[in-house]
C-alpha positions in Angstrom: -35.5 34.9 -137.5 -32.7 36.8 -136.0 -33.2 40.5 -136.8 -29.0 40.8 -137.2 -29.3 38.8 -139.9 -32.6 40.8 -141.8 -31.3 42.8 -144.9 -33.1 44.6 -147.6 -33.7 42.1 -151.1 -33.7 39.3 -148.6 -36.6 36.6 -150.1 -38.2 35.2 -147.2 -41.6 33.1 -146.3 -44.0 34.1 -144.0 -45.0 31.7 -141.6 -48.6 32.3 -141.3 -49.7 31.9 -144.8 -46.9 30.0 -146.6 -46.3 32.9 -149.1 -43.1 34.7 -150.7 -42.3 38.0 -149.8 -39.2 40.1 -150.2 -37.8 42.3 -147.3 -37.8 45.9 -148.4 -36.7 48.1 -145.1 -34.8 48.1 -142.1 -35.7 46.4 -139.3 -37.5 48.5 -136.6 -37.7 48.3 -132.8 -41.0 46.5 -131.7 -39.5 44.9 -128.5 -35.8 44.0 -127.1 -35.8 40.5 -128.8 -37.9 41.4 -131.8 -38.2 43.6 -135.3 -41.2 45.0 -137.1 -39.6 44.0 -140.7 -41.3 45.8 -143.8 -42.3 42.9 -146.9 -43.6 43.3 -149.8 -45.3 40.1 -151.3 -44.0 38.4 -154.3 -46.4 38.6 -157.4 -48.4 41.5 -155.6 -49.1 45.3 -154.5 -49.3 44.3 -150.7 -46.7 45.3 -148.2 -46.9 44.3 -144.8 -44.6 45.1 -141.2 -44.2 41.5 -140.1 -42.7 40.7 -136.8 -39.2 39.2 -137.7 -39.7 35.4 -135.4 -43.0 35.2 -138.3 -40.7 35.1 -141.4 -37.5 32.9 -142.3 -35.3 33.4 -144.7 -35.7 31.0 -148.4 -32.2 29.1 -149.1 -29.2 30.7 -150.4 -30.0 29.4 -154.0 -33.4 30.6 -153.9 -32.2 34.5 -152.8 -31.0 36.8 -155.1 -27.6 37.1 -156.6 -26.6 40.8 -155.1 -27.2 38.2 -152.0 -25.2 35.0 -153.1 -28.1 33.1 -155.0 -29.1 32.4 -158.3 -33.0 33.4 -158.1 -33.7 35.2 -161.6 -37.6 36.3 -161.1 -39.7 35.1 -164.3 -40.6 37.8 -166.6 -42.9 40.4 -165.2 -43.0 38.7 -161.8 -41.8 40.3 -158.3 
């Protein structure tokens, strides 16, 4: 994923393990080409530093709406 394109409430999937997480900080250097990118799973207490080419970002209609989409969590659930 490029790391331009990385902003915080961004709903992304990790790559590795398929799950939901939502971006919450900026971007940080890890090397010229890519980010250490700060998640926090969906539906969880874990938070992670992901390196940004292991996430993609969900569809626009899956994101929030501060972001353009229409994603309204389900009671209780983030």
């Amino acid at each position: 994923m490029d790391s331009s394109k990385i902003q915080l409430a961004l709903r992304v999937r990790v790559k590795r393990n398929g799950s939901t997480a939502l971006v919450v900080g900026k971007p940080e250097y890890y090397r010229s080409n890519l980010k250490l990118v700060r998640i926090k799973y969906e539906n969880s207490t874990r938070y992670e530093y992901m390196i940004s080419n292991q996430i993609e970002p969900l569809p626009l209609e899956e994101q929030y709406p501060a972001l353009g989409g229409t994603y309204e969590p389900k009671d209780g659930a983030i």
